[in-house]
C-alpha positions in Angstrom: 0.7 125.0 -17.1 -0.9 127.8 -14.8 -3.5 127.2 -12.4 -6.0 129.6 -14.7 -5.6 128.0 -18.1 -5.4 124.3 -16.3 -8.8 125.6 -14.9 -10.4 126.7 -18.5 -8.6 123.4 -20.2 -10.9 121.5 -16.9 -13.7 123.3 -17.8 -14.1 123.1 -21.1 -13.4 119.4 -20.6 -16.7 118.6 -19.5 -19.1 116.1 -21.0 -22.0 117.1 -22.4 -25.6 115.6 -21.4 -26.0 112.2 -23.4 -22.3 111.9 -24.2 -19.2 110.0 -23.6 -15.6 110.3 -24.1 -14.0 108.9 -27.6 -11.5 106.6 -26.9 -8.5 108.0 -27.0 -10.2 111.3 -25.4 -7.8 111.8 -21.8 -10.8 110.5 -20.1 -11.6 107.7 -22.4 -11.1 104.2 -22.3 -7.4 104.6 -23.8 -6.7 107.7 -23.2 -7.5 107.7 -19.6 -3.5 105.5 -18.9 -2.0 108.1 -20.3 -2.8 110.7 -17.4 -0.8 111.0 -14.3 -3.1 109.3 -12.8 -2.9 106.5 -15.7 -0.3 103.4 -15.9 1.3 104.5 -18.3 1.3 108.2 -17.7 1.6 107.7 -13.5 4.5 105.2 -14.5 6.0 108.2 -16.1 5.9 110.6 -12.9 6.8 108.0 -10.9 10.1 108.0 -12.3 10.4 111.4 -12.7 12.9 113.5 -14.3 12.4 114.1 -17.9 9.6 111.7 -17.9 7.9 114.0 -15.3 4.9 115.9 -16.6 7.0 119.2 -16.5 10.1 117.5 -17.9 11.9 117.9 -21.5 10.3 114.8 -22.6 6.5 114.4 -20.5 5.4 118.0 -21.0 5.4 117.2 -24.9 2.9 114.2 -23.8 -0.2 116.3 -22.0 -3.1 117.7 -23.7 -1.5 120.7 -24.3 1.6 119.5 -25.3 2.4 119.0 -28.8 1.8 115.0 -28.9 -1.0 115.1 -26.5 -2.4 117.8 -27.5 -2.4 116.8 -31.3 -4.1 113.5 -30.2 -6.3 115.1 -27.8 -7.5 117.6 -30.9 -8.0 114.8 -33.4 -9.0 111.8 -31.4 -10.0 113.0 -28.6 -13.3 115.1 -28.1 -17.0 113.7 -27.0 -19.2 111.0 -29.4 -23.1 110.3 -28.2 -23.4 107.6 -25.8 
């Protein structure tokens, strides 16, 4: 992902006065391990490879990849705290 649309995903990411994250939102309560900075997600670039967030198989898992992403757009998202 480029620095400029990494930047705008960042951006846009930002909670809202007198909000929180859903669940599975990538900074929720769930959703949060499955970063890179995660277990489960810094597991996964800590072994690299495929598994790597730029590999055949982790780039499918960030929120713009196609399973991230789909999770991120239906699960994800902001709820009032």
């Amino acid at each position: 992902m480029s620095d400029n649309i990494l930047d705008a995903k960042l951006a846009a990411d930002q909670l809202e006065a007198g909000t929180k994250p859903k669940a599975m939102d990538q900074k929720g309560s769930v959703g949060k391990h499955f970063t890179t900075e995660g277990a489960i997600g810094g597991t996964a670039q800590k072994i690299g490879g495929p598994l790597d967030e730029e590999g055949a198989i982790g780039k499918h898992f960030t929120t713009g990849g196609s399973i991230g992403g789909t999770v991120q757009d239906k699960m994800g998202g902001q709820k009032p705290a």
